[in-house]
Gaussian input, Z-matrix of N, CA and C with variables (Angstrom, degrees):
# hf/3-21g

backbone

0 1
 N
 C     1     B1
 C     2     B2     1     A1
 N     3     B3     2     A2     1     D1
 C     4     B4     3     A3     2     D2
 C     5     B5     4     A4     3     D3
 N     6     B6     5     A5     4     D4
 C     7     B7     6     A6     5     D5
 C     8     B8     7     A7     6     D6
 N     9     B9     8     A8     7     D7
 C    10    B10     9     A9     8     D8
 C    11    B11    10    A10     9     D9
 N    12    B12    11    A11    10    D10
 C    13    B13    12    A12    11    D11
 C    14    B14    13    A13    12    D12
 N    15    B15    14    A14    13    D13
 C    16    B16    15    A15    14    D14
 C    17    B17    16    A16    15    D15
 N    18    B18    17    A17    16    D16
 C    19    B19    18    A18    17    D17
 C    20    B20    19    A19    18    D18
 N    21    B21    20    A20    19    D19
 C    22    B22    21    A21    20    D20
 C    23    B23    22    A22    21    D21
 N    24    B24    23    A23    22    D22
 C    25    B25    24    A24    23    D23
 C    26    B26    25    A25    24    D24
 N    27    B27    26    A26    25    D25
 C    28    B28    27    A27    26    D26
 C    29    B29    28    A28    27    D27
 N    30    B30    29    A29    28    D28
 C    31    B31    30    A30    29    D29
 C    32    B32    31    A31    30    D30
 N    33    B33    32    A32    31    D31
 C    34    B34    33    A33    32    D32
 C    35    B35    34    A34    33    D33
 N    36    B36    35    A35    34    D34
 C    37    B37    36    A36    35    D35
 C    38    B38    37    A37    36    D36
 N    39    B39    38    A38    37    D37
 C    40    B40    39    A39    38    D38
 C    41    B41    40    A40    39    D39
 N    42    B42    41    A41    40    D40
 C    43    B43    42    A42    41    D41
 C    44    B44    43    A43    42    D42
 N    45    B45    44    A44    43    D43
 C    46    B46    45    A45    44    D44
 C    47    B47    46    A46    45    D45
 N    48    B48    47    A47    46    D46
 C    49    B49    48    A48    47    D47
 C    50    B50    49    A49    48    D48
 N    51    B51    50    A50    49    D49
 C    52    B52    51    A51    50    D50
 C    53    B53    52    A52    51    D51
 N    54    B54    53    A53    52    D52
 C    55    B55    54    A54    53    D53
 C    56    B56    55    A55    54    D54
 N    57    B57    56    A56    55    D55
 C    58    B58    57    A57    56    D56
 C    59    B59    58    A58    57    D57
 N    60    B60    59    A59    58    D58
 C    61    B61    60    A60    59    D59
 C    62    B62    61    A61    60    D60
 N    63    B63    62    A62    61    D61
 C    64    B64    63    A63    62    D62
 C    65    B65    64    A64    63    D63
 N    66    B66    65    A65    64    D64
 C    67    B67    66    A66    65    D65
 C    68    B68    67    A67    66    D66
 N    69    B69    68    A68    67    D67
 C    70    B70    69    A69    68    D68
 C    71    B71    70    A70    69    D69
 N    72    B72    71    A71    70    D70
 C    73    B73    72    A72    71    D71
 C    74    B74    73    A73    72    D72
 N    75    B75    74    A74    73    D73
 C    76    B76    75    A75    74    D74
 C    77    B77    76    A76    75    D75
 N    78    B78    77    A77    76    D76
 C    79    B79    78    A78    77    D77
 C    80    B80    79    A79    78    D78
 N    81    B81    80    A80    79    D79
 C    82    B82    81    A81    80    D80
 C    83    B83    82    A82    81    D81
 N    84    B84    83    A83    82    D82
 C    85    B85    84    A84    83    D83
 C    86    B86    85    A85    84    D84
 N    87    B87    86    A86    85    D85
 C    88    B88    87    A87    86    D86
 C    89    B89    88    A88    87    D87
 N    90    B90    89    A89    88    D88
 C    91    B91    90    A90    89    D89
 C    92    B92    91    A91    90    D90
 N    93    B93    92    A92    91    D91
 C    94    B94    93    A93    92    D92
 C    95    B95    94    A94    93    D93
 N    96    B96    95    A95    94    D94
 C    97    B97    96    A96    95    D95
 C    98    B98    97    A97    96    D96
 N    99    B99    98    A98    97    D97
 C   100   B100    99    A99    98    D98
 C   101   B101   100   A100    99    D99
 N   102   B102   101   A101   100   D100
 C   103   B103   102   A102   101   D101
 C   104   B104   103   A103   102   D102
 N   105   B105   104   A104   103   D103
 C   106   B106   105   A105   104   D104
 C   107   B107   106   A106   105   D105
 N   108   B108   107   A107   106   D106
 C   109   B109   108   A108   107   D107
 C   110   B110   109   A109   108   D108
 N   111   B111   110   A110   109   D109
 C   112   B112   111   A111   110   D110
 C   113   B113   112   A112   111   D111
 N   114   B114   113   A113   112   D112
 C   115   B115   114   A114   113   D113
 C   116   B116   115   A115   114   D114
 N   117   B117   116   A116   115   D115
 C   118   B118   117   A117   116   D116
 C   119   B119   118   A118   117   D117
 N   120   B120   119   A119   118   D118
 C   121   B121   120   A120   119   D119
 C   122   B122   121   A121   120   D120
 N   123   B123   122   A122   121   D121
 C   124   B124   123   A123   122   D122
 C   125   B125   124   A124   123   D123
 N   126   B126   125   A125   124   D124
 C   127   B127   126   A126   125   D125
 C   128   B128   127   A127   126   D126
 N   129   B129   128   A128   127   D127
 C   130   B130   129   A129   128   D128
 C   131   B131   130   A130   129   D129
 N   132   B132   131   A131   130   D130
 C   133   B133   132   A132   131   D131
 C   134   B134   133   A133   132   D132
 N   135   B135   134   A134   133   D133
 C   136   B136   135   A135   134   D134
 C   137   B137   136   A136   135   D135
 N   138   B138   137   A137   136   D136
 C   139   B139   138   A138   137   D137
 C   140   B140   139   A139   138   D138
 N   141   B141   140   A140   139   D139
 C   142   B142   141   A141   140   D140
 C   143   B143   142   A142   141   D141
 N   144   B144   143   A143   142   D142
 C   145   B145   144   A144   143   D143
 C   146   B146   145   A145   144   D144
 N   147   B147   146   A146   145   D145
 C   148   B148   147   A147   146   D146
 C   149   B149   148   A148   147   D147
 N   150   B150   149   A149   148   D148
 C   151   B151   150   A150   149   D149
 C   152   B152   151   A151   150   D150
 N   153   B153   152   A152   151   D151
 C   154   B154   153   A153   152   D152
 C   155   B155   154   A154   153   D153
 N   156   B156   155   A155   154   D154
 C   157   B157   156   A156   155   D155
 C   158   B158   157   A157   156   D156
 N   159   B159   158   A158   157   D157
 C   160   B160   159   A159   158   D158
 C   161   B161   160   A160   159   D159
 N   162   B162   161   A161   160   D160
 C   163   B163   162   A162   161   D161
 C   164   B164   163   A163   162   D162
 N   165   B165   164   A164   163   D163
 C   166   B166   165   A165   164   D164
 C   167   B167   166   A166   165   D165
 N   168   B168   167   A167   166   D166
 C   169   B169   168   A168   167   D167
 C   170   B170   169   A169   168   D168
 N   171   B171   170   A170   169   D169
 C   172   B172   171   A171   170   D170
 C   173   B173   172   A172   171   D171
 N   174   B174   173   A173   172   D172
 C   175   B175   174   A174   173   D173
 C   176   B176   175   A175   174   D174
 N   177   B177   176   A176   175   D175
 C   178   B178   177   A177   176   D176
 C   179   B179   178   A178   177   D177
 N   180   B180   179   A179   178   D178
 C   181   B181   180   A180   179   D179
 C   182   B182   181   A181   180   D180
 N   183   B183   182   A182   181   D181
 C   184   B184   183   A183   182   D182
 C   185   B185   184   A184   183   D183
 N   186   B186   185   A185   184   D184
 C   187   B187   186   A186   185   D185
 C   188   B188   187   A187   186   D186
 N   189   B189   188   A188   187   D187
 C   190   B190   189   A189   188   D188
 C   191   B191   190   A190   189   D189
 N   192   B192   191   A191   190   D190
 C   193   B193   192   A192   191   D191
 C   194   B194   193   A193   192   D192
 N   195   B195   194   A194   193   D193
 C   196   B196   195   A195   194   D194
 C   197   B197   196   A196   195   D195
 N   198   B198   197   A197   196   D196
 C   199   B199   198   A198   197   D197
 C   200   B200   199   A199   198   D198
 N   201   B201   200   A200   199   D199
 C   202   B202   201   A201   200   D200
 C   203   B203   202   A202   201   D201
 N   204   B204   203   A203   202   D202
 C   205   B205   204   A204   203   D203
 C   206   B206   205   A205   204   D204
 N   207   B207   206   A206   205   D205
 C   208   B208   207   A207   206   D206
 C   209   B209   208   A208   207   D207
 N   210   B210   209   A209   208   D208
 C   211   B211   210   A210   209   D209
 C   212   B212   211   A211   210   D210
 N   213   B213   212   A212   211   D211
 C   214   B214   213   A213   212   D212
 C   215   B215   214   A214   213   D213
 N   216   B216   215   A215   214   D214
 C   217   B217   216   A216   215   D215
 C   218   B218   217   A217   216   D216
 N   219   B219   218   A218   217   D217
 C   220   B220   219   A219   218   D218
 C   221   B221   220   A220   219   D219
 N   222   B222   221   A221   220   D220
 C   223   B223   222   A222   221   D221
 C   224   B224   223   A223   222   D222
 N   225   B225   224   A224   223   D223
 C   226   B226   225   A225   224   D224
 C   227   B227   226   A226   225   D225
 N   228   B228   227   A227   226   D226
 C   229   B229   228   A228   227   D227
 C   230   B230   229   A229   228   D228
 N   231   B231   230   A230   229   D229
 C   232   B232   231   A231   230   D230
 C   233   B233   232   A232   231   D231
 N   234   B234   233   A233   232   D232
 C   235   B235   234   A234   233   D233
 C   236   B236   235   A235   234   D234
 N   237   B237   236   A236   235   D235
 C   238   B238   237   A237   236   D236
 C   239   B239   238   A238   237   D237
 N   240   B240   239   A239   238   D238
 C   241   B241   240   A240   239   D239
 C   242   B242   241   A241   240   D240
 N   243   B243   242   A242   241   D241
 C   244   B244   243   A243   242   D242
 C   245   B245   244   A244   243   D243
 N   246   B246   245   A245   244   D244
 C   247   B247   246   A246   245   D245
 C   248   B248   247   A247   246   D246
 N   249   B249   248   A248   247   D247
 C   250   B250   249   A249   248   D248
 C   251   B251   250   A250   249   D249
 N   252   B252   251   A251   250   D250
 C   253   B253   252   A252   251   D251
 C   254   B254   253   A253   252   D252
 N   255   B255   254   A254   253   D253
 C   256   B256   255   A255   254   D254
 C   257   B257   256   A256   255   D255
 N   258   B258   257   A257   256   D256
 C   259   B259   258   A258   257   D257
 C   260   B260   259   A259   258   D258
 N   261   B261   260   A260   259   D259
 C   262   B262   261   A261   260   D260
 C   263   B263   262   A262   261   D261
 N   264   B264   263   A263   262   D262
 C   265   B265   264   A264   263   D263
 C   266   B266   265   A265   264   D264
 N   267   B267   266   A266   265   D265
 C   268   B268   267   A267   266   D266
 C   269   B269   268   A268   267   D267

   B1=1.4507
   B2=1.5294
   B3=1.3701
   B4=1.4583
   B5=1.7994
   B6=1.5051
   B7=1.6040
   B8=1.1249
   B9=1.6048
   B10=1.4299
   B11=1.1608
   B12=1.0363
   B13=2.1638
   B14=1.5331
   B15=1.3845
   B16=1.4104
   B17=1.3411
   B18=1.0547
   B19=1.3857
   B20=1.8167
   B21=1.3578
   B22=1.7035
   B23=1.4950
   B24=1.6922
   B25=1.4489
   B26=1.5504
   B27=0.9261
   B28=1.5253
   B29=1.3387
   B30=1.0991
   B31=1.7735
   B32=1.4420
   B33=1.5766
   B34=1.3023
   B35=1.0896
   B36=1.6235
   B37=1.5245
   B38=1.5847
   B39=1.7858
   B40=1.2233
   B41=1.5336
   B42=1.5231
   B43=1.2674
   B44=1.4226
   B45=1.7683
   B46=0.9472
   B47=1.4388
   B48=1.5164
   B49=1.6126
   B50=1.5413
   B51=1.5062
   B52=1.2241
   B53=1.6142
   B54=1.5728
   B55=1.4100
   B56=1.3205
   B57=1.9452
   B58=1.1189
   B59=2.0277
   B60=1.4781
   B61=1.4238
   B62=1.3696
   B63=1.6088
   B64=1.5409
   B65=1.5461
   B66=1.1515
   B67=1.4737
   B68=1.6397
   B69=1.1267
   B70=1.2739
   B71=1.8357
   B72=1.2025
   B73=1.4248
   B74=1.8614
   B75=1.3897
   B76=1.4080
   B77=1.5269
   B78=1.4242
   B79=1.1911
   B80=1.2346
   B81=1.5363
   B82=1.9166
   B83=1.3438
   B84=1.1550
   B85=1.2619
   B86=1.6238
   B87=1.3158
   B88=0.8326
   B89=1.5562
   B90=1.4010
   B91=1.4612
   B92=1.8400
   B93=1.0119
   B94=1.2555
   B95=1.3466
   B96=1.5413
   B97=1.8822
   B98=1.4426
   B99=1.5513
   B100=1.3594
   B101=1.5880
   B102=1.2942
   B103=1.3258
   B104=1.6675
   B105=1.3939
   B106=1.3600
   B107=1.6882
   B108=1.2003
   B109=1.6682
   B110=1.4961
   B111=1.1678
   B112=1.6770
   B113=1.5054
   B114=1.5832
   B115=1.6446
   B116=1.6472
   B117=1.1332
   B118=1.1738
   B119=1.8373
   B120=1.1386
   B121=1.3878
   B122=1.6597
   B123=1.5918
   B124=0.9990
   B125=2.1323
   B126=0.8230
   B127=1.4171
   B128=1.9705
   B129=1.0357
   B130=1.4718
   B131=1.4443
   B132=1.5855
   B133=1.6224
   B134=1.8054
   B135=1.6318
   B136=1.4735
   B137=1.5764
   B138=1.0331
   B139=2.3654
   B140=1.6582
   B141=1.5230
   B142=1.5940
   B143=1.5354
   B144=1.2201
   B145=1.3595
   B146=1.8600
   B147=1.4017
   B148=1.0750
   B149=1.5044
   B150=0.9922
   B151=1.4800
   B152=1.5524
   B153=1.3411
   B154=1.2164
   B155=2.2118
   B156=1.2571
   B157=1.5625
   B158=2.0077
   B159=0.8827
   B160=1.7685
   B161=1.5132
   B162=1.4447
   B163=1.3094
   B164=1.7230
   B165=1.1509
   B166=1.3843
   B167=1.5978
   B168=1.1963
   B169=1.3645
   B170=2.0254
   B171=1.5125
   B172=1.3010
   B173=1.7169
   B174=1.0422
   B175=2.0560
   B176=0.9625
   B177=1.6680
   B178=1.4059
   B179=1.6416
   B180=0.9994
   B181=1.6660
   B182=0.9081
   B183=1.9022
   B184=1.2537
   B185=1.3530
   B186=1.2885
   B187=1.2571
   B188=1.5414
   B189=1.7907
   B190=1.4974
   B191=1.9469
   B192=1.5096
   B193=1.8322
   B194=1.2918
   B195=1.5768
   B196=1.8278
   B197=1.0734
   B198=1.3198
   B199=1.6374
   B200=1.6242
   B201=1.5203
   B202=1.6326
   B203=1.1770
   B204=1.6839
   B205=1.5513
   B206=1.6914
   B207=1.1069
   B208=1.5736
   B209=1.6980
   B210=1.2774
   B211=1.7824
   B212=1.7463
   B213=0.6380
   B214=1.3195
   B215=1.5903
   B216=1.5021
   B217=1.7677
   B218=1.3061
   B219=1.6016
   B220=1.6821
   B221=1.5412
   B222=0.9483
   B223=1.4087
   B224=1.7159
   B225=0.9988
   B226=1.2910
   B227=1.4258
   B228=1.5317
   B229=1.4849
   B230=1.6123
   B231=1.2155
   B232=1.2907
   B233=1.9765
   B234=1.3966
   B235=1.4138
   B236=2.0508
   B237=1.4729
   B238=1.5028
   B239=1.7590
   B240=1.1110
   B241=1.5254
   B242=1.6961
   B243=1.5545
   B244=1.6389
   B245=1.7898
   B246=1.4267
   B247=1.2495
   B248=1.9450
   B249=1.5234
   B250=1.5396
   B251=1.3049
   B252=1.8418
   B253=1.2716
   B254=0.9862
   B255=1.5108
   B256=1.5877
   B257=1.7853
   B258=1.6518
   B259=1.2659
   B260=1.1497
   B261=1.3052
   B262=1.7251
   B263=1.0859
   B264=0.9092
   B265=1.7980
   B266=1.7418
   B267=1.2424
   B268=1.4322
   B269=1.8488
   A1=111.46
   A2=118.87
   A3=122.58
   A4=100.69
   A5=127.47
   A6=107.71
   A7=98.94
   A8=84.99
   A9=118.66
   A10=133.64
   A11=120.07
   A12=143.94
   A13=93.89
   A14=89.15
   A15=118.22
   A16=153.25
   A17=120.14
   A18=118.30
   A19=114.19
   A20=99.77
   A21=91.53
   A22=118.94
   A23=112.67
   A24=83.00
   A25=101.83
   A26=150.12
   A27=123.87
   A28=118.46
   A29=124.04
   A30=128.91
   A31=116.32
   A32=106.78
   A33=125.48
   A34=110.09
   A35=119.55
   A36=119.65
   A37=112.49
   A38=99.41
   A39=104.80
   A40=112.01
   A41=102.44
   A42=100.83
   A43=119.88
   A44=104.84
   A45=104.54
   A46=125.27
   A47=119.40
   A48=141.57
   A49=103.95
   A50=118.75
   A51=124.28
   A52=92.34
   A53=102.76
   A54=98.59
   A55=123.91
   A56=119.26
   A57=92.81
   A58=132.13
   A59=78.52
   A60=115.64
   A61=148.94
   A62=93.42
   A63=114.47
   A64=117.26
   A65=120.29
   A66=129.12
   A67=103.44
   A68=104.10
   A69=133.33
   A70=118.45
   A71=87.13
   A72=140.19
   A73=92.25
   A74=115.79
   A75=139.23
   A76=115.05
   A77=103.42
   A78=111.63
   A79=111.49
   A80=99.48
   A81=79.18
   A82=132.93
   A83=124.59
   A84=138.01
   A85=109.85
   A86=135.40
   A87=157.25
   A88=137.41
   A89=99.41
   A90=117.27
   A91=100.50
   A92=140.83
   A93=149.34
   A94=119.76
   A95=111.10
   A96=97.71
   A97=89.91
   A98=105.43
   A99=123.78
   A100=103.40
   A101=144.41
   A102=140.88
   A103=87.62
   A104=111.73
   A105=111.22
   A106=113.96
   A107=116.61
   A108=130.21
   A109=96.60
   A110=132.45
   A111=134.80
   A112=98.13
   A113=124.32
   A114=99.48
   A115=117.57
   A116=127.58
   A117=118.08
   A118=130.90
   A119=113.27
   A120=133.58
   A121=99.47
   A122=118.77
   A123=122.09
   A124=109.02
   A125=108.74
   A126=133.40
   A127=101.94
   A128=110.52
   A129=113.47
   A130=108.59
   A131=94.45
   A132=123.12
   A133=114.77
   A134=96.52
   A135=111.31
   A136=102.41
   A137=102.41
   A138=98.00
   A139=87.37
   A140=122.35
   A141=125.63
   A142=112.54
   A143=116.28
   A144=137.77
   A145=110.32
   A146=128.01
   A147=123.15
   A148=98.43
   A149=123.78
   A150=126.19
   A151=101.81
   A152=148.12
   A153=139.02
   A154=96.81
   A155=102.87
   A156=90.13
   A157=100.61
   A158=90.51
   A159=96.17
   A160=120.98
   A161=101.04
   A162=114.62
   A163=115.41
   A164=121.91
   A165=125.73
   A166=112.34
   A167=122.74
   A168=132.40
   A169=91.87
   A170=111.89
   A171=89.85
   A172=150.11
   A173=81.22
   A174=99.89
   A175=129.98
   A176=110.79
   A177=114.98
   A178=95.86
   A179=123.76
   A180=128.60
   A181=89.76
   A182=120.78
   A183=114.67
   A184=128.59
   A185=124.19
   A186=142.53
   A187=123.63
   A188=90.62
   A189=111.13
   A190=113.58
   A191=93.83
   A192=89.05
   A193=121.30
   A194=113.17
   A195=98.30
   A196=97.26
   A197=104.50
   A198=130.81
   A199=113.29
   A200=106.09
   A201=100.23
   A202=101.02
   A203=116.18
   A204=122.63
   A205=93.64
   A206=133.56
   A207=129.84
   A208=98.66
   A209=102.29
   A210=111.93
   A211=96.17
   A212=140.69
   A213=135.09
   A214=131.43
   A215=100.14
   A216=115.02
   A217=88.36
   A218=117.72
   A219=121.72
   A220=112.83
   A221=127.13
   A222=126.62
   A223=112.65
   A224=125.60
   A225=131.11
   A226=119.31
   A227=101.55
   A228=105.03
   A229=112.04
   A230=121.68
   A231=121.98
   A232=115.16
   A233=92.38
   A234=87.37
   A235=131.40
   A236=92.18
   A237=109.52
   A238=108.80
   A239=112.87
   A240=103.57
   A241=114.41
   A242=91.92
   A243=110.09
   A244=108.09
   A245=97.68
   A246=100.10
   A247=93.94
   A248=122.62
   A249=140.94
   A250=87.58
   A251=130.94
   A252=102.52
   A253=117.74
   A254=136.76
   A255=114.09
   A256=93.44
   A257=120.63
   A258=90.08
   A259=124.78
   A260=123.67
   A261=114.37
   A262=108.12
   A263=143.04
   A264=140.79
   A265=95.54
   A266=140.87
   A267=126.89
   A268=90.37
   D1=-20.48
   D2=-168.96
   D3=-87.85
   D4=-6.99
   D5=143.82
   D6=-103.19
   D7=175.61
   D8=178.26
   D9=-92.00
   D10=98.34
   D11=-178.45
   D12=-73.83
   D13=126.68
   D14=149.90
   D15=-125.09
   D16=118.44
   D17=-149.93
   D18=-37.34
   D19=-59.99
   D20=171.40
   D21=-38.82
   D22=-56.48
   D23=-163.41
   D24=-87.02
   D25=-19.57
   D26=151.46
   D27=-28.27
   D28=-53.50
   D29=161.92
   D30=-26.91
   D31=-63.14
   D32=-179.25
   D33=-57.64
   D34=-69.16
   D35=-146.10
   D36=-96.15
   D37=-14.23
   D38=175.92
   D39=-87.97
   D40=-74.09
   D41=-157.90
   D42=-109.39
   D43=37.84
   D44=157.04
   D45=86.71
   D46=-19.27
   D47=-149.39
   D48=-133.64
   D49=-173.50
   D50=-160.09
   D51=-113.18
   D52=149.42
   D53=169.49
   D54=-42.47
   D55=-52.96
   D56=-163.25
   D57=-94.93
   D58=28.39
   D59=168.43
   D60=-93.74
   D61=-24.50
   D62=144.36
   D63=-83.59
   D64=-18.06
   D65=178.47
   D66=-60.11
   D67=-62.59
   D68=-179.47
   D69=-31.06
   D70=-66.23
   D71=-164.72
   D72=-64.76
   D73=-55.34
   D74=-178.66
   D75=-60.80
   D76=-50.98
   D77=173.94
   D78=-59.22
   D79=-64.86
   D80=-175.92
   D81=-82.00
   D82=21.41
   D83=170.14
   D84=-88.77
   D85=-69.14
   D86=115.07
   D87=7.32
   D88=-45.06
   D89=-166.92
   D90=40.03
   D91=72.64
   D92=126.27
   D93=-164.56
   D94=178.44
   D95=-162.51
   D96=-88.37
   D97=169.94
   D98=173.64
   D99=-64.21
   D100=-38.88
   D101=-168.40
   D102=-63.84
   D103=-67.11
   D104=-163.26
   D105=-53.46
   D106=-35.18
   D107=177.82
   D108=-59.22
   D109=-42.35
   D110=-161.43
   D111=-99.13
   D112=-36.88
   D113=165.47
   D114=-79.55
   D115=-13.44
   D116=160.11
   D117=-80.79
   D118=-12.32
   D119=167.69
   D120=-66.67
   D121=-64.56
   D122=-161.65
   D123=-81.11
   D124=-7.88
   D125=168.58
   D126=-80.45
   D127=-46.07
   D128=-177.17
   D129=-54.32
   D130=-75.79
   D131=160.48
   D132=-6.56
   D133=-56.13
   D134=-156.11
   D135=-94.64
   D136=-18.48
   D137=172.14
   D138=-76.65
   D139=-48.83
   D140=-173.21
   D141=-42.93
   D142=-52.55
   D143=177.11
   D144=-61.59
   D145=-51.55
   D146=-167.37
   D147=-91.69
   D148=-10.96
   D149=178.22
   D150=-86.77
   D151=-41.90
   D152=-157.96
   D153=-135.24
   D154=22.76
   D155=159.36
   D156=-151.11
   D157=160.56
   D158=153.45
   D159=-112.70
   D160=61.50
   D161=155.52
   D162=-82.41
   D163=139.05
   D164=-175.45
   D165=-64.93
   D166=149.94
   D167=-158.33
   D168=-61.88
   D169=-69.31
   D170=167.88
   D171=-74.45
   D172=11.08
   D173=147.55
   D174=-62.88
   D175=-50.30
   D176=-162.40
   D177=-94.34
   D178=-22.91
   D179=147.93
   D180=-25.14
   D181=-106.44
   D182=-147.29
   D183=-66.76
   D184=3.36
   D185=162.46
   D186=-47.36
   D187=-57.77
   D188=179.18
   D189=-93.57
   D190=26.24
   D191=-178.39
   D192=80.54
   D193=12.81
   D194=161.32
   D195=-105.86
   D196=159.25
   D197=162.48
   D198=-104.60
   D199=-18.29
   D200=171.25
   D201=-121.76
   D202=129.26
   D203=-170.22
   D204=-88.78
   D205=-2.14
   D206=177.67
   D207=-81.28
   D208=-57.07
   D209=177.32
   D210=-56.94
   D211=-86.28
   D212=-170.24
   D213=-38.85
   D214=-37.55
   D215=149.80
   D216=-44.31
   D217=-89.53
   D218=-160.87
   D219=-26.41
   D220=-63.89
   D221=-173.92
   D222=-74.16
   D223=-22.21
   D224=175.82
   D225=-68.41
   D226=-30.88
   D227=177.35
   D228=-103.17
   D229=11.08
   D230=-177.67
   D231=-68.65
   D232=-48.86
   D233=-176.89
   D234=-54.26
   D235=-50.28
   D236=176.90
   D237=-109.24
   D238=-29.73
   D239=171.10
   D240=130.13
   D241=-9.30
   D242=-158.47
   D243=-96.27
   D244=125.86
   D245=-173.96
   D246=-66.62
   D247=-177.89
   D248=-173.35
   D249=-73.08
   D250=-60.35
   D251=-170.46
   D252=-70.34
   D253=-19.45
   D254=-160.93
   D255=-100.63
   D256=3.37
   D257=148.87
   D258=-90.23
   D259=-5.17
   D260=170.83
   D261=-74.34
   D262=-22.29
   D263=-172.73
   D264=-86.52
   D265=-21.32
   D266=-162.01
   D267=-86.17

């Protein structure tokens, strides 16, 4: 999770097809986009990480593919409400 995937060349190198054909393809399999499937993967990853290490909140950022630990707060707390530290403390 700590590089950076992109949908094209997953397209390319994976499956063979065009980006906006794996897009496609993703969605309806899936029912959500591949960006959104990979920030929530890497969001999974990162409660996993602050829950079972004491790596610093922007560590496990860059761990899970941010480069801005403010953006990554933002999205981290979207689901339940909880900023990274106060889910490590629960």
């Amino acid at each position: 999770m700590h590089c950076p995937l992109c949908l094209a060349k997953v397209a390319e190198k994976v499956a063979f097809t065009s980006a906006g054909n794996l897009s496609r393809l993703f969605r309806q399999h899936y029912g959500v986009s591949f960006q959104a499937n990979l920030q929530k993967l890497g969001l999974e990853k990162a409660a996993g990480l602050l829950k079972t290490t004491q790596l610093t909140v922007s560590r496990v950022a860059r761990r899970v593919g941010y480069k801005d630990v403010s953006r990554f707060g933002q999205h981290f707390q979207r689901p339940d409400g909880r900023t990274p530290g106060a889910w490590r403390k629960r």
